[in-house]
GUZAFI-449744 format. One record per residue (C-alpha): residue in one letter; residue number from 1; y, z, x negated. Coordinates in nm, 2 decimals, m for minus. Layout:
(rec "A" NUM (Y Z X)),
...
***
This chain:
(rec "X" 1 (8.24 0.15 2.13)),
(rec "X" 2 (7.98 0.04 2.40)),
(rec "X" 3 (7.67 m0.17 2.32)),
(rec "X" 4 (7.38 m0.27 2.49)),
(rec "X" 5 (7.04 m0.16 2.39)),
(rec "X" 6 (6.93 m0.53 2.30)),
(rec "X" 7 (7.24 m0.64 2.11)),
(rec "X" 8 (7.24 m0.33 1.88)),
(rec "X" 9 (6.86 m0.41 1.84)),
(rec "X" 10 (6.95 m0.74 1.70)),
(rec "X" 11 (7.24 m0.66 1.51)),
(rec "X" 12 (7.03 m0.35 1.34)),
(rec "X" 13 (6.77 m0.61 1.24)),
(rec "X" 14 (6.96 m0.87 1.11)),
(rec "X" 15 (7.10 m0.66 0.89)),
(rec "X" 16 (6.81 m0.52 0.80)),
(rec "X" 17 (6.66 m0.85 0.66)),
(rec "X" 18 (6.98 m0.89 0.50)),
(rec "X" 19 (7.12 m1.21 0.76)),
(rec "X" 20 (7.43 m1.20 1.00)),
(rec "X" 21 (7.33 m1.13 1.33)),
(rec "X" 22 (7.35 m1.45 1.60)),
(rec "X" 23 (7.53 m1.16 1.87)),
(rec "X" 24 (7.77 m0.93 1.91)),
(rec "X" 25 (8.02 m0.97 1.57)),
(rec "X" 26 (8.31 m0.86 1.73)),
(rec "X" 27 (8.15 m0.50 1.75)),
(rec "X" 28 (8.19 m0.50 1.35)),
(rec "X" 29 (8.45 m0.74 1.26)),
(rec "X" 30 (8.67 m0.61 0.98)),
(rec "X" 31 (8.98 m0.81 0.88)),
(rec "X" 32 (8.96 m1.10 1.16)),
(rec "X" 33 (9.27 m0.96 1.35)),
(rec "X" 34 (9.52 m1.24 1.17)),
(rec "X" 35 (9.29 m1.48 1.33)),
(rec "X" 36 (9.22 m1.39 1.71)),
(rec "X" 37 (9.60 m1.56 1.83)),
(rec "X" 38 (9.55 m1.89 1.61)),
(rec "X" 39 (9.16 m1.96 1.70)),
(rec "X" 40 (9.24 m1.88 2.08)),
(rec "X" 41 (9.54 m2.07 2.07)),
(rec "X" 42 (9.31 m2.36 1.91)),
(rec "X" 43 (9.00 m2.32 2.16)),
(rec "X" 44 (9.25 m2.34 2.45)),
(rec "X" 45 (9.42 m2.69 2.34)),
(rec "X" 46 (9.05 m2.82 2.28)),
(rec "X" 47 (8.96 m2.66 2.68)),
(rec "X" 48 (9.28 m2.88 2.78)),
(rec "X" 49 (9.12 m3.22 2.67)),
(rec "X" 50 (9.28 m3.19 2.27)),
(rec "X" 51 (9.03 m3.18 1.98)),
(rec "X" 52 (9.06 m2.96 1.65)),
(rec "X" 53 (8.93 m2.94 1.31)),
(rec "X" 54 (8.96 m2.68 1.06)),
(rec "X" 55 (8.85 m2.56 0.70)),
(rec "X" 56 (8.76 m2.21 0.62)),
(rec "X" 57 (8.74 m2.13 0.25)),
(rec "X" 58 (8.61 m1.82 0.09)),
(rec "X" 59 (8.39 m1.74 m0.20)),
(rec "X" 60 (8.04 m1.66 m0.19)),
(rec "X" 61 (7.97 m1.34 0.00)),
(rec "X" 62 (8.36 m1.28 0.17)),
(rec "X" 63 (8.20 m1.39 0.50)),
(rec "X" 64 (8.25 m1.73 0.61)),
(rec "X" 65 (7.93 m1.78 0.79)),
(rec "X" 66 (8.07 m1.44 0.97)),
(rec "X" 67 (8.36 m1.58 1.06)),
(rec "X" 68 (8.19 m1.89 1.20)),
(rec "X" 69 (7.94 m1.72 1.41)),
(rec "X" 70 (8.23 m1.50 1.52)),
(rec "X" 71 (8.44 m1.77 1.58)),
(rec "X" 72 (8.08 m1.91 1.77)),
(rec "X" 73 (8.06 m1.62 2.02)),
(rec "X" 74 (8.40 m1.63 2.08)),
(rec "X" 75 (8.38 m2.00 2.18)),
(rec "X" 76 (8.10 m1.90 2.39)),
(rec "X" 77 (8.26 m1.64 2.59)),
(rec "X" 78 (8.59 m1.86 2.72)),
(rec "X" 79 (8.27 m2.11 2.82)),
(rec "X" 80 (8.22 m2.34 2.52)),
(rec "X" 81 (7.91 m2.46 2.41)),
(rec "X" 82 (7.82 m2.40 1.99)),
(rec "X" 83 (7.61 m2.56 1.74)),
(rec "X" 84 (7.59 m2.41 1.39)),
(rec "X" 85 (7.40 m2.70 1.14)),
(rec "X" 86 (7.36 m2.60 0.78)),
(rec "X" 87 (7.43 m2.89 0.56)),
(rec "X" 88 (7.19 m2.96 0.25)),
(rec "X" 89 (7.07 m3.23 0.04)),
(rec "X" 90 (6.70 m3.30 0.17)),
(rec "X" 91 (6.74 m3.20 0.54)),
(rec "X" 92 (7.09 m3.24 0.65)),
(rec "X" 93 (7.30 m3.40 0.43)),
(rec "X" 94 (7.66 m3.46 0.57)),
(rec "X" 95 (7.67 m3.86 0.52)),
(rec "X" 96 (7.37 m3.89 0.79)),
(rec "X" 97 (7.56 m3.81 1.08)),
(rec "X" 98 (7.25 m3.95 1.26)),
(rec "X" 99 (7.11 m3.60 1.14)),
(rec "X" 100 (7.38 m3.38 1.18)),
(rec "X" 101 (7.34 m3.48 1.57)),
(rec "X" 102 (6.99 m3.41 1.58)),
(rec "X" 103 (7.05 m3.08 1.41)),
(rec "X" 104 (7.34 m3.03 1.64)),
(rec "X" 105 (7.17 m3.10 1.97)),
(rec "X" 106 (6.85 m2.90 1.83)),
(rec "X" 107 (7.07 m2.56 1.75)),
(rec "X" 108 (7.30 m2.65 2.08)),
(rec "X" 109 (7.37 m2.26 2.23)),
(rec "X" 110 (7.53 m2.12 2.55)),
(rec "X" 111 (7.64 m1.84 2.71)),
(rec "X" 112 (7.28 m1.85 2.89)),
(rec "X" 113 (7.12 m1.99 2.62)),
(rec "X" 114 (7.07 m1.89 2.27)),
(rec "X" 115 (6.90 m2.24 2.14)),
(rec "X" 116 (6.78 m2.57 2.27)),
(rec "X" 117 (7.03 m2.54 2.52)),
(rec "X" 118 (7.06 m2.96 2.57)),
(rec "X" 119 (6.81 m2.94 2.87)),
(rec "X" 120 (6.94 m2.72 3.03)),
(rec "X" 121 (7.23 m2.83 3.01)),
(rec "X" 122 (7.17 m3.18 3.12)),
(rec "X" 123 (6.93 m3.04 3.43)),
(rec "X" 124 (7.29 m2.82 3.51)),
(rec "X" 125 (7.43 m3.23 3.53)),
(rec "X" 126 (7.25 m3.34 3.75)),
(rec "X" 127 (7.26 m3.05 4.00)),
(rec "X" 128 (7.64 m3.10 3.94)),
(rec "X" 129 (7.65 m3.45 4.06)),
(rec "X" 130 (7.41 m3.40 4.35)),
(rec "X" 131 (7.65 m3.11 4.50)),
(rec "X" 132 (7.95 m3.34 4.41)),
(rec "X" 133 (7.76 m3.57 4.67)),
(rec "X" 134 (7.67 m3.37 4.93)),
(rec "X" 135 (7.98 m3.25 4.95)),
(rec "X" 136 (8.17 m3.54 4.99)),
(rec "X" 137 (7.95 m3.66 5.23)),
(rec "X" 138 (7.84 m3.93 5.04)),
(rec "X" 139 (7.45 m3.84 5.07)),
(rec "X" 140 (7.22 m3.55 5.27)),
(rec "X" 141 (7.00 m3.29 5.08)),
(rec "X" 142 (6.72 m3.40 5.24)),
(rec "X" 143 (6.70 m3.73 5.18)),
(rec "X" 144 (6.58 m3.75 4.81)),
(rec "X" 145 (6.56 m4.09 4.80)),
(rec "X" 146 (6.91 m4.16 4.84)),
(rec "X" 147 (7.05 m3.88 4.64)),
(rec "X" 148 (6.87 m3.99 4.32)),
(rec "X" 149 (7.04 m4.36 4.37)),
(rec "X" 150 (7.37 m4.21 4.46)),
(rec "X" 151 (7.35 m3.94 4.16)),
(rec "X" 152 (7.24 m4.21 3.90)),
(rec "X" 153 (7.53 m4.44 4.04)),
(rec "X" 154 (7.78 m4.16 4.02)),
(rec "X" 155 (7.63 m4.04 3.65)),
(rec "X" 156 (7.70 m4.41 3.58)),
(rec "X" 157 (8.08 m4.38 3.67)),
(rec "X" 158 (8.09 m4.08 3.48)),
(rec "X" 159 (7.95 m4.23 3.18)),
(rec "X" 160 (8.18 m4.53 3.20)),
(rec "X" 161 (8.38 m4.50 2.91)),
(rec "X" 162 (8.11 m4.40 2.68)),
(rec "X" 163 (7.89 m4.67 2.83)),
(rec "X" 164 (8.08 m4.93 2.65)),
(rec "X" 165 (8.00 m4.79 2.30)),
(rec "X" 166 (7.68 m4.65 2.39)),
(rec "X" 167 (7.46 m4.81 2.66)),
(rec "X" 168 (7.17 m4.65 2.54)),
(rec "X" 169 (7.29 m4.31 2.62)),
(rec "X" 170 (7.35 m4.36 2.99)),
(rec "X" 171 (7.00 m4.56 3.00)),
(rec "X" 172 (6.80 m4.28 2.82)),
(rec "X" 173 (6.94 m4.03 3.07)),
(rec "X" 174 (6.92 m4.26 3.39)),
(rec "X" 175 (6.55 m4.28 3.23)),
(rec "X" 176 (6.51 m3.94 3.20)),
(rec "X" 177 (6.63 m3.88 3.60)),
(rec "X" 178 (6.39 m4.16 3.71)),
(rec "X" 179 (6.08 m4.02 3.56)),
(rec "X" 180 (6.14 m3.65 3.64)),
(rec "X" 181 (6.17 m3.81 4.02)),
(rec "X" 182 (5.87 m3.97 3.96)),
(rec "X" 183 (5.69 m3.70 3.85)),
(rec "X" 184 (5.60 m3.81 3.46)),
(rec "X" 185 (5.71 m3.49 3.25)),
(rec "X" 186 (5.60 m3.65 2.90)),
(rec "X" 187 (5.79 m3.98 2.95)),
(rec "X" 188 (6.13 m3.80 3.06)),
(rec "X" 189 (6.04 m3.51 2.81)),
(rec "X" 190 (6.02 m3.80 2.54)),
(rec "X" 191 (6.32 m3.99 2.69)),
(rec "X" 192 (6.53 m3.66 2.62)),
(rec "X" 193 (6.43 m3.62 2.28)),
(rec "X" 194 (6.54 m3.93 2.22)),
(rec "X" 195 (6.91 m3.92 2.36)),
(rec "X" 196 (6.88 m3.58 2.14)),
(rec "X" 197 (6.82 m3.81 1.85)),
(rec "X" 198 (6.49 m3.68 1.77)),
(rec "X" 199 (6.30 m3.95 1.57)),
(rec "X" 200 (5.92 m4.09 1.65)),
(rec "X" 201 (5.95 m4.13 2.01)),
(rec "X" 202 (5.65 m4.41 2.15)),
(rec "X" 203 (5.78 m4.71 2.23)),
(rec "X" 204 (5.59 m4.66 2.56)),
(rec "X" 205 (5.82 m4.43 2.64)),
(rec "X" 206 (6.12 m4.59 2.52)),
(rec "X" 207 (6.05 m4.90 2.70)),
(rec "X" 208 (6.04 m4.72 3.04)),
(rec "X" 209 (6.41 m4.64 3.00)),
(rec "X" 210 (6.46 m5.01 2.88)),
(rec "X" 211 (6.57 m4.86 2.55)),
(rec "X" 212 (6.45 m4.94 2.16)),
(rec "X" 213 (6.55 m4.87 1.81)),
(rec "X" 214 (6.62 m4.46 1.68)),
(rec "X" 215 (6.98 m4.36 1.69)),
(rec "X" 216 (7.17 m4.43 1.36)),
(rec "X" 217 (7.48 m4.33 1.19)),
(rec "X" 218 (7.75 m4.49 1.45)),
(rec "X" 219 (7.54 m4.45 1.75)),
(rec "X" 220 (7.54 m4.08 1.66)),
(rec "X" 221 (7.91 m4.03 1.70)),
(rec "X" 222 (7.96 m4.25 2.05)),
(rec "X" 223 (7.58 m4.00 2.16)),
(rec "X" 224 (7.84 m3.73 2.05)),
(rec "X" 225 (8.13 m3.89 2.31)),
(rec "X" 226 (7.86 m3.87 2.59)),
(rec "X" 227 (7.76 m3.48 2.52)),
(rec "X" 228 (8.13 m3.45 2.56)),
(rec "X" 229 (8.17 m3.60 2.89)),
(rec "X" 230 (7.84 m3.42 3.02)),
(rec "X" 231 (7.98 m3.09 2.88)),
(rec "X" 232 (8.27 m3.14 3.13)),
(rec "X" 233 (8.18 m3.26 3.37)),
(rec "X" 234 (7.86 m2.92 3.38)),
(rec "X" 235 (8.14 m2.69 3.35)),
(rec "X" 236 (8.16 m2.60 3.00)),
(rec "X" 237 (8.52 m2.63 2.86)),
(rec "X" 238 (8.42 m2.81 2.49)),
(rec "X" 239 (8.20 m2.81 2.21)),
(rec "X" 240 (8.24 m2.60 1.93)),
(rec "X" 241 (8.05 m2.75 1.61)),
(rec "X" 242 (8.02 m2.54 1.34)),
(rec "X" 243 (7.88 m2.70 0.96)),
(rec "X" 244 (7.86 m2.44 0.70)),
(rec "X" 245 (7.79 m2.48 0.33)),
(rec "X" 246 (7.93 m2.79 0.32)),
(rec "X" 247 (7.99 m2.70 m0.06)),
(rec "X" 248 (7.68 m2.84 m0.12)),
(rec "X" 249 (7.77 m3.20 m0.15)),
(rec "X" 250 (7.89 m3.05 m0.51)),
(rec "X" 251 (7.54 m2.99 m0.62)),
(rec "X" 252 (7.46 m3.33 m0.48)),
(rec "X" 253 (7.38 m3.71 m0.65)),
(rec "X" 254 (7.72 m3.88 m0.71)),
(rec "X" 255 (7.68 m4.19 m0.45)),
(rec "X" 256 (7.53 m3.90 m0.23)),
(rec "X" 257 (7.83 m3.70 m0.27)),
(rec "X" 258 (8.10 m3.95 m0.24)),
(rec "X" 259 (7.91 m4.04 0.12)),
(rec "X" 260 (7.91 m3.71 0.23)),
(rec "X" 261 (8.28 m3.70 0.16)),
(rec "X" 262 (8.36 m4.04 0.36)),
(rec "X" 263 (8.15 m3.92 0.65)),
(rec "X" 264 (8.40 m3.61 0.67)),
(rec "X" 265 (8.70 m3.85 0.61)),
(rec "X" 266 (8.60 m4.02 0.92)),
(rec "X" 267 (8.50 m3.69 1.13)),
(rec "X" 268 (8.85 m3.59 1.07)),
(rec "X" 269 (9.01 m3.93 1.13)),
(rec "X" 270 (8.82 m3.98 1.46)),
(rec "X" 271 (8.94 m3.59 1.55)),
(rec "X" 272 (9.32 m3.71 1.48)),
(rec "X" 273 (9.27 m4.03 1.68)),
(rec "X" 274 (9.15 m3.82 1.99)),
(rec "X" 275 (8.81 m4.00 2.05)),
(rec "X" 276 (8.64 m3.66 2.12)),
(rec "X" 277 (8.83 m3.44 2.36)),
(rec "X" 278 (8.71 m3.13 2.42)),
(rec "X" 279 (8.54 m3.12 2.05)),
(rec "X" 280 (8.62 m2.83 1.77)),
(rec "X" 281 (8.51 m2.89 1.40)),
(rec "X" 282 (8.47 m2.56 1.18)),
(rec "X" 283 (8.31 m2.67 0.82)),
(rec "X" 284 (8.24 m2.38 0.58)),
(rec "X" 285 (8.35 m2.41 0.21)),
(rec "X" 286 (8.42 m2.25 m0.15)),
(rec "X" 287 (8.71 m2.30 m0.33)),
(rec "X" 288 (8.62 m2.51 m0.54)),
(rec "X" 289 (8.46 m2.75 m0.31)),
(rec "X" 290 (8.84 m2.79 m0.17)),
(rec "X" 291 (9.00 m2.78 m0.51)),
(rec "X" 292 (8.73 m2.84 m0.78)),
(rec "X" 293 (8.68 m3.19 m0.93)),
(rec "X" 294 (8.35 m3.27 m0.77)),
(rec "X" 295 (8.45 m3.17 m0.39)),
(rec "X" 296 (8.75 m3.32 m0.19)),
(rec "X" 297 (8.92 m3.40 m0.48)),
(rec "X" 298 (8.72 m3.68 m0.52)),
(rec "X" 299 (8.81 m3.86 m0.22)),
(rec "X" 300 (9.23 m3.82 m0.20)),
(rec "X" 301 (9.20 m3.91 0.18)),
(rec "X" 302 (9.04 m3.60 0.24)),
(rec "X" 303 (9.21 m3.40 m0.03)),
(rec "X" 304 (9.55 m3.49 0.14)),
(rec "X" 305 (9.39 m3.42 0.51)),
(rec "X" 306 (9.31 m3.10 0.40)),
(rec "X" 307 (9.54 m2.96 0.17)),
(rec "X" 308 (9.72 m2.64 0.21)),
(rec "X" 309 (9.96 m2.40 m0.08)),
(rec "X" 310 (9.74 m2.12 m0.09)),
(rec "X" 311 (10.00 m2.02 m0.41)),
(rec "X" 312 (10.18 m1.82 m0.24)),
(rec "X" 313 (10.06 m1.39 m0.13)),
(rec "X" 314 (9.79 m1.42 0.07)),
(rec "X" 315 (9.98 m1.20 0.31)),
(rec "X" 316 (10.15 m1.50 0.41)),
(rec "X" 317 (9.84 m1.74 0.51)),
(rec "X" 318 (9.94 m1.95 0.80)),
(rec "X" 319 (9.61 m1.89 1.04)),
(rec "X" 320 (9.71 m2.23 1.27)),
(rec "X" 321 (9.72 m2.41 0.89)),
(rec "X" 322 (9.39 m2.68 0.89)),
(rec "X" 323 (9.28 m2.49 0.62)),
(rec "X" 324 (9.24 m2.09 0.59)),
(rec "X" 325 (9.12 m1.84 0.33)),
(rec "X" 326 (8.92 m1.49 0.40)),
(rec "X" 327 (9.02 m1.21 0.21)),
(rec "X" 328 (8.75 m1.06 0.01)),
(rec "X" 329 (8.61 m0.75 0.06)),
(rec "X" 330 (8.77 m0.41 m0.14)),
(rec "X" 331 (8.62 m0.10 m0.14)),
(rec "X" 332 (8.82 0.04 0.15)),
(rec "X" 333 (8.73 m0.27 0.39)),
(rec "X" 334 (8.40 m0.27 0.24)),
(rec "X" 335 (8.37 0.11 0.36)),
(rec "X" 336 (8.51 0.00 0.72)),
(rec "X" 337 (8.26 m0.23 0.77)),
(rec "X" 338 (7.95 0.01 0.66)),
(rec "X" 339 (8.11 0.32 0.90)),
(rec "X" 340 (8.12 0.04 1.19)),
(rec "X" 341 (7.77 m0.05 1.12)),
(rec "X" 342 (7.68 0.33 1.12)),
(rec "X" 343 (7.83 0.36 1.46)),
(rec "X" 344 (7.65 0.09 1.60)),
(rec "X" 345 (7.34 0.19 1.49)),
(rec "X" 346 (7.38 0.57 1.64)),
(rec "X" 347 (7.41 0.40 2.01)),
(rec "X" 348 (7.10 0.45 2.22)),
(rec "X" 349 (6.96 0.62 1.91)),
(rec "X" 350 (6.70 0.98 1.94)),
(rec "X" 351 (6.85 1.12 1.63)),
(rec "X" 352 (7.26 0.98 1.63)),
(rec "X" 353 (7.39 1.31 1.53)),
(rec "X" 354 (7.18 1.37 1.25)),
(rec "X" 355 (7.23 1.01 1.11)),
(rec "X" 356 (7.62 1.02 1.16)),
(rec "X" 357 (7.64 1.34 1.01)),
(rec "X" 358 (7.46 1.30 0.69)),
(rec "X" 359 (7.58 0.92 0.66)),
(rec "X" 360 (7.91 1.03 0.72)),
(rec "X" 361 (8.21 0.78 0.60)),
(rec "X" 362 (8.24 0.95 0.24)),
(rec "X" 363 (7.86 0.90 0.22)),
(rec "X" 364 (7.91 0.52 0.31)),
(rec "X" 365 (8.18 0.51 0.10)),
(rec "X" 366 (8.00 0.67 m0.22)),
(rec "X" 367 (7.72 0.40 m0.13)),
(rec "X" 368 (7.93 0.11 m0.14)),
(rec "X" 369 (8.07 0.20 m0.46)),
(rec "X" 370 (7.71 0.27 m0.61)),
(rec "X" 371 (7.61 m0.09 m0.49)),
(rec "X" 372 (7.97 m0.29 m0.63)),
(rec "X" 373 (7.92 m0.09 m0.91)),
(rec "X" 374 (7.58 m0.27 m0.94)),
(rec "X" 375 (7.69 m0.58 m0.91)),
(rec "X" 376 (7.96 m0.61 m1.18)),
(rec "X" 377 (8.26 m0.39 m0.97)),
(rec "X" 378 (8.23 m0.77 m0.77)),
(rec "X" 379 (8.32 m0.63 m0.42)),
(rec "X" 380 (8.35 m0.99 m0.28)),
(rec "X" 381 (8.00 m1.01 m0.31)),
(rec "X" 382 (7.88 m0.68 m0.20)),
(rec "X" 383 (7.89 m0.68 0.17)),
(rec "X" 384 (7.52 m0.82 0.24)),
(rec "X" 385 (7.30 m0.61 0.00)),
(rec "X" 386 (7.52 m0.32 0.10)),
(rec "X" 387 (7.44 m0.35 0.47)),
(rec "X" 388 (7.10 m0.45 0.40)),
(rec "X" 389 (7.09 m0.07 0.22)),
(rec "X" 390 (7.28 0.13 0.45)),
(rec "X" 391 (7.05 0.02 0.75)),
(rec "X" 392 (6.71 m0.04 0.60)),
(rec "X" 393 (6.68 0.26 0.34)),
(rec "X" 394 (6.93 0.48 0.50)),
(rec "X" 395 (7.00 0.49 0.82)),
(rec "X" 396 (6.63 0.43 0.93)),
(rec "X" 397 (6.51 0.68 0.68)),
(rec "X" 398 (6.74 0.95 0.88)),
(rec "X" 399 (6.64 0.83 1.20)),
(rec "X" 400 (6.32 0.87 1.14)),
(rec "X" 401 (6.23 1.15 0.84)),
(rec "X" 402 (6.38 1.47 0.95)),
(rec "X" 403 (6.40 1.60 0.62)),
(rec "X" 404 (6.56 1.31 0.47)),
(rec "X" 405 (6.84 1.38 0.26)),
(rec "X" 406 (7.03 1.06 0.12)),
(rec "X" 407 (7.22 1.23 m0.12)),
(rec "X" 408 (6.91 1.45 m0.25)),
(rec "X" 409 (6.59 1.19 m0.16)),
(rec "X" 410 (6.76 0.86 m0.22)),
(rec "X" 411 (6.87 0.65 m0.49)),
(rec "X" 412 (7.00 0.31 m0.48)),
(rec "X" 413 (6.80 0.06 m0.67)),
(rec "X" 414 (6.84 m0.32 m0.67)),
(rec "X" 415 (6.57 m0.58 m0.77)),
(rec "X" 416 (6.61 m0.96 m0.87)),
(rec "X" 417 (6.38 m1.04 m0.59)),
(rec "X" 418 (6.62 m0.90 m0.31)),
(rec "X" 419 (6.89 m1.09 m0.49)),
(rec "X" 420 (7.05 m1.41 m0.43)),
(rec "X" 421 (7.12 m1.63 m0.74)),
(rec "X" 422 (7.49 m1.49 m0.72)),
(rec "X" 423 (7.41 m1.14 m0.73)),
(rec "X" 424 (7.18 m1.16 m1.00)),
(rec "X" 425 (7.44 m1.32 m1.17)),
(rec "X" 426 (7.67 m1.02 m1.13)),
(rec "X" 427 (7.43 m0.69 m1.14)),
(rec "X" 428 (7.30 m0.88 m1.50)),
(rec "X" 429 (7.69 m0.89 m1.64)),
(rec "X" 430 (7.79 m0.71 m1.89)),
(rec "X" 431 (8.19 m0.74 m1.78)),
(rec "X" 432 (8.38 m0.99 m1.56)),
(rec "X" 433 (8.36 m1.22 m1.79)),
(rec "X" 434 (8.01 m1.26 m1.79)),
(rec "X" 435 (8.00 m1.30 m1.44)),
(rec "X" 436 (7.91 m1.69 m1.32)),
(rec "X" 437 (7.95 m1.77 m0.94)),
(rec "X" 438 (7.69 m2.09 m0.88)),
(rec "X" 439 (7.87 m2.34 m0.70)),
***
């Protein structure tokens, strides 16, 4: 295993606070084998102009934001760019799709850039178009005059199709091109927001694009068929959107809910009909959002859009199915994962001997039992308090106390206010019986 300096840095700190690191998953994936062949098969008929959309369903603590953000870097690496937007009842709820695309272009990532990624990716466009120019022949470096009207014509062309459903996008950004040109940061700054879907913009500003009104629900979708298009034609081979916790609209207002539902209705629908080539859709769930009488049940459309026989042994899961499960954790995966977090954490380290010698895989092994055994014997559940042990009382304790001895100095102890709601549930239970997973 080889790591560099930085990503182990963040990986050892995300762990540490008890969150899944934004980098380097594949270094510690456990169990994600099954997937690799379906997901790449998936990402390459989305780089080919086909879209995709698929359900991941786990309960709490089995890793399904892992899996997205592994799926994420993944995506990343054959030269898509990601968006990860948590769904929730005050900020993001799922039926304003006009805020799921401001959270989306906010979060936007690359290869080159982590978040915020929309400007540079649109300042990548326009460099594109203006060497597509020059070397046709079609206009000269030097005269910047007649490259900005060429480029704007030629972003126009590009934008064609989308143009139709969404003027406003191609104005905002031929906005945005004139007042860079013309030397007004703030107006093409604002201009940019704007086509982002950020709300609030001054009406100064909008005007000099010839542009009015904020970005609602349908506009968000045809704003969503121009990132495509801009996407492509910058180099990147699709979009991968990512919406976790969608298991929320459960929790949520009944007319809220049954919105939130629709909205995914037509998300899928529009994937099926092809309107967004080169797009991916990975939503996050438990199951009983997908089986339960308050999730997709509720809406039979979706329900029958989404269904898949998970009756039969798990062994037998279809990975290219639209739906998927993750196995839960059991002690001996559980173990895997904590000896692959030790390893990473010895690289670059002063002290990796001493630290892989006394944590040694029967040590992590003993420590994951200690902290399942806290929690009811609920493995599933385990993984992120048991990481966020291992690395923040352990392993730094080793690296840095010579005379630390875990299994002498060090005894686990768990406090509600380190818990989620979940895990209190579980470390409080008497038996399985008493055990109640919040959904």
């Amino acid at each position: 295993m080889t790591i560099s300096v930085q990503k182990r840095r963040e990986i050892v700190d995300a762990l540490r606070r008890g969150t899944v690191p934004r980098q380097g998953l594949d270094q510690f994936a456990v169990g994600m084998d099954r997937f690799v062949d379906a997901v790449d098969d998936e990402l390459g008929s989305v780089k080919a102009g086909a879209s995709q959309f698929k359900a991941v369903r786990g309960e709490y603590g089995c890793g399904k934001t892992f899996f997205s953000r592994w799926l994420q870097e993944r995506a990343k690496k054959q030269g898509f760019a990601v968006a990860e937007v948590q769904i929730s009842e005050t900020e993001t709820p799922l039926h304003r799709l006009e805020t799921v695309y401001r959270r989306l272009m906010e979060r936007l990532s690359t290869g080159n850039t982590q978040e915020g990624a929309f400007r540079s990716i649109i300042d990548g466009w326009f460099y594109t178009l203006e060497e597509d120019l020059i070397a046709s022949g079609k206009a000269r470096a030097s005269d910047e005059t007649a490259l900005l009207e060429e480029s704007n014509l030629l972003m126009e062309q590009r934008l064609q199709s989308v143009a139709r459903q969404a003027p406003a996008f191609a104005a905002g950004l031929r906005g945005y091109r004139r007042a860079m040109a013309a030397g007004q940061p703030a107006i093409a700054e604002g201009l940019l927001a704007w086509v982002a879907g950020q709300p609030n913009v001054g009406a100064e500003i909008k005007r000099f694009a010839a542009i009015k009104g904020e970005i609602d629900h349908f506009a968000a979708l045809n704003f969503l068929q121009g990132l495509l298009v801009i996407l492509r034609d910058s180099g990147h081979k699709g979009l991968l959107i990512c919406l976790d916790e969608v298991e929320t609209l459960q929790r949520m207002r009944g007319d809220v809910r049954d919105k939130g539902l629709n909205a995914l209705r037509q998300l899928i629908d529009e994937v099926d009909t092809g309107r967004f080539p080169g797009l991916y859709i990975l939503i996050t769930g438990t199951p009983s959002f997908f089986d339960g009488p308050q999730g997709v049940q509720r809406l039979p459309p979706v329900a029958q859009r989404l269904h898949v026989d998970f009756k039969t042994d798990e062994r037998f899961d279809n990975p290219r199915a639209v739906q998927i499960r993750l196995k839960g954790f059991n002690l001996d995966s559980l173990t895997e994962l904590g000896c692959r977090i030790r390893d990473i954490y010895c690289e670059h380290g002063d002290h990796a001997g001493r630290v892989a010698n006394l944590a040694n895989d029967e040590y992590v092994r003993h420590l994951a039992a200690a902290v399942t055994g806290r929690l009811g014997g609920k493995v599933g559940i385990a993984p992120r308090i048991f990481l966020k042990k291992l690395v923040g009382e352990v392993l730094d304790r080793l690296d840095q106390f010579p005379d630390f001895v875990p299994t002498r100095d060090y005894e686990l102890t768990l406090t509600e206010a380190e818990m989620t709601v979940t895990e209190r549930a579980a470390s409080s239970a008497k038996g399985v019986d008493d055990i109640e997973i919040n959904v």
